[in-house]
VEXMARMAR-915791 format. One record per residue: x, y, z of N, C-alpha, C in turn; residue in one letter. Coordinates in Angstrom, 1 decimal. Example, Ala and Ser with C-alpha at 12.3 -4.5 7.8 and 13.67 -1.06 7.14 Angstrom:
<atoms>
13.2/-5.7/7.8/12.3/-4.5/7.8/13.2/-3.3/7.8/a $
12.8/-2.2/7.1/13.7/-1.1/7.1/12.9/0.0/7.9/s $
</atoms>
This chain:
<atoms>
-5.7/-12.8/5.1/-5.5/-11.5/5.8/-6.7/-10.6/5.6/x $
-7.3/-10.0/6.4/-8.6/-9.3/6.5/-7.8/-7.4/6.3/x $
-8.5/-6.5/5.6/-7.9/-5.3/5.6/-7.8/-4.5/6.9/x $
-7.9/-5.0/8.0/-7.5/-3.9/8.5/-5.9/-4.8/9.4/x $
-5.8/-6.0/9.0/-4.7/-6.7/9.3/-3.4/-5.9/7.9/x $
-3.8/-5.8/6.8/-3.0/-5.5/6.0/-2.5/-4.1/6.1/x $
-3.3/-3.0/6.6/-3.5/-2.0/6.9/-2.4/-1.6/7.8/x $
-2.5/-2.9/9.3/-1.6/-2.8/10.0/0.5/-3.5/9.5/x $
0.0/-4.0/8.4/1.3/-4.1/8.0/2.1/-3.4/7.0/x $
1.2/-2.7/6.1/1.4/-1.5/5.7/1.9/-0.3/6.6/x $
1.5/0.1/7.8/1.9/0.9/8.6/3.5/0.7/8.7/x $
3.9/-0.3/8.9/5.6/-0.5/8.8/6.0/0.3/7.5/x $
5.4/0.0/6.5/6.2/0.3/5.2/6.5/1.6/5.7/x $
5.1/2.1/5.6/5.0/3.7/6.0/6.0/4.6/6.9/x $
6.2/3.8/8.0/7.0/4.2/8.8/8.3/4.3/8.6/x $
8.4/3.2/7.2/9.8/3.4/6.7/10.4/4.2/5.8/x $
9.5/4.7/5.3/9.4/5.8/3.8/9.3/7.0/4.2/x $
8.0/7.3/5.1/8.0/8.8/5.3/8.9/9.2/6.8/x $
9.1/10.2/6.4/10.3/11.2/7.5/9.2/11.6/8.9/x $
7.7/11.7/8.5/6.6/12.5/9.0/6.3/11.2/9.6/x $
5.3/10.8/10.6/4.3/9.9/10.8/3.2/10.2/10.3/x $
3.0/9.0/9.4/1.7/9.2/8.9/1.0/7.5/9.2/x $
-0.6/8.4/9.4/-1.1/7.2/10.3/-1.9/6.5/9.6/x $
-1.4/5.0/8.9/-2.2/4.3/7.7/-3.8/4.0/8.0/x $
-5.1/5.0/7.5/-6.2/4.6/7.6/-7.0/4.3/6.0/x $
-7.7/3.7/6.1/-8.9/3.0/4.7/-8.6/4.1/3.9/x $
-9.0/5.3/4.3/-9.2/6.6/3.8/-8.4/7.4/3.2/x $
-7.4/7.3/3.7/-5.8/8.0/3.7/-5.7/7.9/2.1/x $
-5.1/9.1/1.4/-4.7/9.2/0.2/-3.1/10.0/-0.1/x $
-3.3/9.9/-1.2/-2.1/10.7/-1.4/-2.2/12.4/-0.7/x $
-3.4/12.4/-1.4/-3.4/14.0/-1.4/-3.5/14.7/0.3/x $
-3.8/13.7/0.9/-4.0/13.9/2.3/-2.4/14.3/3.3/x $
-1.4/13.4/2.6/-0.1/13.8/2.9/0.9/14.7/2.1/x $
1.2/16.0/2.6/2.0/17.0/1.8/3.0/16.3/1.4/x $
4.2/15.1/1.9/5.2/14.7/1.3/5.5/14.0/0.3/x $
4.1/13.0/0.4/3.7/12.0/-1.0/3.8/12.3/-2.0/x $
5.1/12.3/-2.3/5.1/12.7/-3.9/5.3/11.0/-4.9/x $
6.0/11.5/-6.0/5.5/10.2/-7.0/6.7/9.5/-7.0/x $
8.1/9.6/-6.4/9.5/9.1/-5.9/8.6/8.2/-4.3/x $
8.2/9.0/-4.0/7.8/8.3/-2.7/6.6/6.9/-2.8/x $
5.9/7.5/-3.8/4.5/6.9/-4.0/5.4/5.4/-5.0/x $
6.5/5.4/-5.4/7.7/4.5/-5.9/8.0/3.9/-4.9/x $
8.7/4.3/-4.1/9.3/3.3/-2.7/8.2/2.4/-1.9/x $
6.9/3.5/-1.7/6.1/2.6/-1.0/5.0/1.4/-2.0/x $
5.5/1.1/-3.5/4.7/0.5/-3.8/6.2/-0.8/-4.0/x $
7.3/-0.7/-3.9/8.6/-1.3/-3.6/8.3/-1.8/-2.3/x $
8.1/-1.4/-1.3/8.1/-1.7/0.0/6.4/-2.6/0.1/x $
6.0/-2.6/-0.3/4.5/-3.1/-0.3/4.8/-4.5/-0.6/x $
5.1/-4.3/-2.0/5.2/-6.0/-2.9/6.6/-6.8/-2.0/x $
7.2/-6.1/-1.4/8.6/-6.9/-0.6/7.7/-7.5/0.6/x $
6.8/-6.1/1.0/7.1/-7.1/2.6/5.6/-8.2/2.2/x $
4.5/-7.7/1.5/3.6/-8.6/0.8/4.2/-9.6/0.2/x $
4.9/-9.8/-0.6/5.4/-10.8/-1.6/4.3/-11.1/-2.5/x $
3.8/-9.6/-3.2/3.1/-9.9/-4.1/4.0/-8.3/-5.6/x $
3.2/-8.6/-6.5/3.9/-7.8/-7.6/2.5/-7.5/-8.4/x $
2.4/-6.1/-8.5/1.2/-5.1/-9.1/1.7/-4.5/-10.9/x $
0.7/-4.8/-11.7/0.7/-4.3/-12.5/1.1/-2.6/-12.8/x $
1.8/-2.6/-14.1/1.8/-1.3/-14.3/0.3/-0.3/-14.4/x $
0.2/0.8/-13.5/-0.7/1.7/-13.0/-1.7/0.8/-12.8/x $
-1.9/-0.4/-12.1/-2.8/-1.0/-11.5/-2.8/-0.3/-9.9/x $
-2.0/0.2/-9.1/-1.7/0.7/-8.1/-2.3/2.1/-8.0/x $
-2.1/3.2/-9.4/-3.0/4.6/-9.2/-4.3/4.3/-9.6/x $
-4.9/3.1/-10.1/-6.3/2.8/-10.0/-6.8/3.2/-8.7/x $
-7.0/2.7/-7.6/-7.2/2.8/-6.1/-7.1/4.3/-5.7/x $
-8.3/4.5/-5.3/-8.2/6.0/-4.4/-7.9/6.1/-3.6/x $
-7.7/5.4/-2.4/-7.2/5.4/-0.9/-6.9/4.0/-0.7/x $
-6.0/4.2/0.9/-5.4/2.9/1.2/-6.5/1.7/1.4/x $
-7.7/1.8/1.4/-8.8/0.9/1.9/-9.0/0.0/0.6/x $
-9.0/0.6/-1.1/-8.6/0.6/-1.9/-7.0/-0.3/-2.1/x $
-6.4/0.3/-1.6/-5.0/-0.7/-2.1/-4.9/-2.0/-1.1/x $
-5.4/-1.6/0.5/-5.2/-2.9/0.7/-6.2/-3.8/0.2/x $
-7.2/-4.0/-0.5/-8.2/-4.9/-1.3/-7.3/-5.0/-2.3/x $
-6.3/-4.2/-2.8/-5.9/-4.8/-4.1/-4.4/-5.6/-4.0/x $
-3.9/-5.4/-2.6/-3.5/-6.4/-2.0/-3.4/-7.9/-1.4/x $
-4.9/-7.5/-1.3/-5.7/-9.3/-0.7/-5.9/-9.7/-1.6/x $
-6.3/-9.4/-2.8/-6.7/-9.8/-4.0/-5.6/-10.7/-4.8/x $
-4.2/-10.5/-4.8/-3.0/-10.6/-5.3/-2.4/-11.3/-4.2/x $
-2.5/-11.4/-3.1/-2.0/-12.2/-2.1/-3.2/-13.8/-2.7/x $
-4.4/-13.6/-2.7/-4.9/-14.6/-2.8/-4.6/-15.4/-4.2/x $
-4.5/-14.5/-5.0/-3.8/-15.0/-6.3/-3.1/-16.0/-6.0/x $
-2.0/-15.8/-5.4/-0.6/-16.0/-5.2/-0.9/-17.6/-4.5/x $
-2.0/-17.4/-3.6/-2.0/-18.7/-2.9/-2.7/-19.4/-3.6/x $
-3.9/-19.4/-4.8/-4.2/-20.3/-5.6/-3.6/-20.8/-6.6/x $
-2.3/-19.9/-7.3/-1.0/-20.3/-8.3/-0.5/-21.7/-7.9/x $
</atoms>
């Protein structure tokens, strides 16, 4: 999966978590959305690894500064998964 494929499947999560529309770009951070708090920044790292079918280390996830960032650390863990 190339990032801006993961990006677009990320956008589901998104759509599922926030109340607001928020529109998943490389760039996109927390701080960029007033609602993203750290209960939310929980669900969507739950909703990530479900619809991925991958599983992130503890604070391996607030490593990453923006979504461009997490989906590489998605591909990365997806690929894992397929050389296991």
């Amino acid at each position: 999966m190339t990032q801006i494929e993961i990006l677009a499947k990320m956008q589901t999560v998104f759509d599922d978590v926030f109340l607001d529309d928020v529109k998943v770009t490389p760039e996109l951070s927390a701080n960029d959305v007033e609602e993203w708090d750290s209960l939310l920044q929980i669900s969507l790292v739950l909703g990530v690894e479900k619809a991925f079918n991958v599983r992130f280390r503890v604070g391996e996830v607030e490593g990453t500064k923006n979504l461009g960032e997490f989906a590489d650390l998605i591909q990365r863990r997806m690929n894992q998964g397929a050389s296991a």
